[in-house]
matplotlib code that plots the C-alpha trace (Angstrom):
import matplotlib.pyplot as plt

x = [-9.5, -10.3, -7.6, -7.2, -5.3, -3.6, -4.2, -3.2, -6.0, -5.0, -7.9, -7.3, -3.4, -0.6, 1.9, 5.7, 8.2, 11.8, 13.9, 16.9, 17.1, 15.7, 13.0, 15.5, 15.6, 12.4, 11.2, 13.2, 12.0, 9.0, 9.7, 10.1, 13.5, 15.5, 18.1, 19.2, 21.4, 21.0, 22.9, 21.9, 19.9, 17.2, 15.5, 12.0, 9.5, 5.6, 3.9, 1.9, -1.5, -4.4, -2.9, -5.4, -4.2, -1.2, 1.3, -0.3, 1.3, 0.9, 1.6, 1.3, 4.7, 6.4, 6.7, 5.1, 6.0, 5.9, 5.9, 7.8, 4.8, 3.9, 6.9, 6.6, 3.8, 4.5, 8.1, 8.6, 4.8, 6.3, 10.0, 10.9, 8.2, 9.2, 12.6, 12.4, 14.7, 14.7, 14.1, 15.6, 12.0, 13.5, 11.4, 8.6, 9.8, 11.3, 9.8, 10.5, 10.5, 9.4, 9.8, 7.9, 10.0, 7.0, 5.5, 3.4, 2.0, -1.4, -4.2, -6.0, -5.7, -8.1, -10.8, -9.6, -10.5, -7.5, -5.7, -2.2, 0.5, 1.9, 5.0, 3.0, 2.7, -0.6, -1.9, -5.6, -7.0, -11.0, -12.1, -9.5, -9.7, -7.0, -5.8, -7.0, -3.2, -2.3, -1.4, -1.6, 2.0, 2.5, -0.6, 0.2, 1.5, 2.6, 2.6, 0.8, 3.5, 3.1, 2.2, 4.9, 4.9, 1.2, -0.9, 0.2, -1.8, -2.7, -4.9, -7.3, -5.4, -3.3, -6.1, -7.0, -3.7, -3.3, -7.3, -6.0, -3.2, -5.0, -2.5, -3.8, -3.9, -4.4, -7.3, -8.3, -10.3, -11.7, -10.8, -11.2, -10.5, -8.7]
y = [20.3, 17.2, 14.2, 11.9, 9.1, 9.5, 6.4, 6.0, 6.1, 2.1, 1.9, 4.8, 4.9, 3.0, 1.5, 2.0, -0.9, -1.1, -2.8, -4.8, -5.8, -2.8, -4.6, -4.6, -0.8, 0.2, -2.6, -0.7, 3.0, 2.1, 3.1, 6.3, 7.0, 10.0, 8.9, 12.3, 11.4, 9.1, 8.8, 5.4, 5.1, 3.2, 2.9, 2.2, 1.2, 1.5, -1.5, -3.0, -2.0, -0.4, 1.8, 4.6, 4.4, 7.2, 6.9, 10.2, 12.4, 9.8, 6.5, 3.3, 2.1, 0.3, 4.1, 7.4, 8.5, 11.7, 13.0, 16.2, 18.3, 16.9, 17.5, 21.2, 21.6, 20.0, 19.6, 23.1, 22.9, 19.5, 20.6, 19.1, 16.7, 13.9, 13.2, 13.3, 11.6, 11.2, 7.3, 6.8, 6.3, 7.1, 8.4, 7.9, 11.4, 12.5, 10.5, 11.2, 8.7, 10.4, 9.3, 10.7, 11.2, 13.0, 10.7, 12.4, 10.6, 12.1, 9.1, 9.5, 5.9, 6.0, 7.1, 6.2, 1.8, 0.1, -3.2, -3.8, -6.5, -7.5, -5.4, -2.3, -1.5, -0.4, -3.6, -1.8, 1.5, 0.7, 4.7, 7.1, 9.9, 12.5, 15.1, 18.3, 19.6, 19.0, 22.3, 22.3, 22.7, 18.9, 17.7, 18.5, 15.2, 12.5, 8.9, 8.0, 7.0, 2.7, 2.5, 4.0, 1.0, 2.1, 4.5, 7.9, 11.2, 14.6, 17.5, 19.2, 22.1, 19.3, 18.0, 21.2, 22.3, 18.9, 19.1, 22.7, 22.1, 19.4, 17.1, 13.1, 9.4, 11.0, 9.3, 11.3, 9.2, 10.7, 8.9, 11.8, 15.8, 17.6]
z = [14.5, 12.5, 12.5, 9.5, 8.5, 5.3, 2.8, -1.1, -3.7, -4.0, -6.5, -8.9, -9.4, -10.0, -7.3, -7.2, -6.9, -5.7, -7.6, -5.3, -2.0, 0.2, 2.2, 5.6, 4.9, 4.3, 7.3, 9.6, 8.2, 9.7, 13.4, 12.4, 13.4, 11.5, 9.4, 8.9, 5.1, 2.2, -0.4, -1.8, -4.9, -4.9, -7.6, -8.5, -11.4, -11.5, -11.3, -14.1, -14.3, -16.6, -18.9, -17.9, -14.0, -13.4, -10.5, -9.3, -6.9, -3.5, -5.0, -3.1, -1.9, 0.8, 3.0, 1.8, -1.4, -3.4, -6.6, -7.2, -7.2, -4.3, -2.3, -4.0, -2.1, 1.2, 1.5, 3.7, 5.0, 6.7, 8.2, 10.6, 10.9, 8.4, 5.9, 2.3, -0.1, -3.5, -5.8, -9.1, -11.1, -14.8, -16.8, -14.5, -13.6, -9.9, -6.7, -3.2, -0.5, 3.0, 6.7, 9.1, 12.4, 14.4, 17.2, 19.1, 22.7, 21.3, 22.7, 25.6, 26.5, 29.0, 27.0, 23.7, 22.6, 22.2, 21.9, 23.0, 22.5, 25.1, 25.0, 25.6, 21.9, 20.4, 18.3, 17.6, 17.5, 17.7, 18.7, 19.3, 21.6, 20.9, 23.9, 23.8, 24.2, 20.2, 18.2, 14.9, 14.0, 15.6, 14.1, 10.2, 9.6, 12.9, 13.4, 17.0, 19.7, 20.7, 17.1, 15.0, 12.2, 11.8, 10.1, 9.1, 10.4, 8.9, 10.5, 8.5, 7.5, 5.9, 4.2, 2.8, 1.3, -0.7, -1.9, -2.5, -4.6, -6.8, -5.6, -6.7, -4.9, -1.3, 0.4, 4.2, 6.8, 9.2, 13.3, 15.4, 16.2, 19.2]

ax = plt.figure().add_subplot(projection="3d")
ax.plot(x, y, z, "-o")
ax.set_aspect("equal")
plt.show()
């Protein structure tokens, strides 16, 4: 099965903004540890742009975001594998912000091109080669363990259910398969 990573359509839609100071939290969101409950509000406004250019359903923001059509979609199709909590976007309508909590030790490093710092932590990803032991339950949507603050992943079967469901500002590149 093909492996993609999941960008925003930076080009074609709009960006979200927090207003406040969340940057610590959202920082630290990054490593991809469960947070289980929130109960803050944080809330958001779209950035300025062309008047034509919609927030879409994957806006560009600080962590992965979702628009309530899209968490409609892919909210039970990704249990278990990531947190989703709401924003307070106004009349923007009903965002979600999402963590994804699924690191998978998914790189064959020995075959795979790579770059480390020199903690051990993946820096670079030049080719990837992904083991052959991945299901596709694990693969739906994961974040690549030694690189947690980086790119987010999605299986093909992922990829088809968003194209699918019509759902806007996703953007799949293709690294790899298992």
């Amino acid at each position: 099965m093909n492996i993609y990573i999941l960008r925003h359509d930076a080009e074609n839609y709009r960006w979200l903004e927090y207003k406040g100071n969340w940057f610590d939290f959202f920082w630290n969101l990054q490593d991809s540890v469960p947070i289980k409950e929130f109960h803050e509000k944080i809330i958001c406004k779209q950035i300025r742009d062309k008047k034509e250019r919609t927030l879409g359903d994957f806006p560009c923001f600080v962590v992965p975001a979702l628009s309530q059509n899209a968490k409609n979609t892919l909210g039970k199709y990704f249990e278990n594998l990531v947190e989703i909590f709401p924003l307070e976007c106004g009349k923007l309508g009903q965002y979600y912000f999402m963590n994804v909590i699924n690191v998978l030790d998914c790189l064959d490093e020995e075959k795979s091109k790579l770059e480390f710092f020199d903690d051990g932590r993946i820096f670079k990803i030049i080719n990837y080669e992904f083991k052959h032991t991945l299901t596709d339950f694990e693969t739906r949507i994961f974040k690549i363990q030694k690189k947690e603050r980086g790119e987010i992943y999605v299986n093909e079967e992922t990829k088809n259910l968003i194209e699918t469901a019509g759902l806007k500002g996703f953007v799949f590149e293709k690294v790899g398969y298992f």
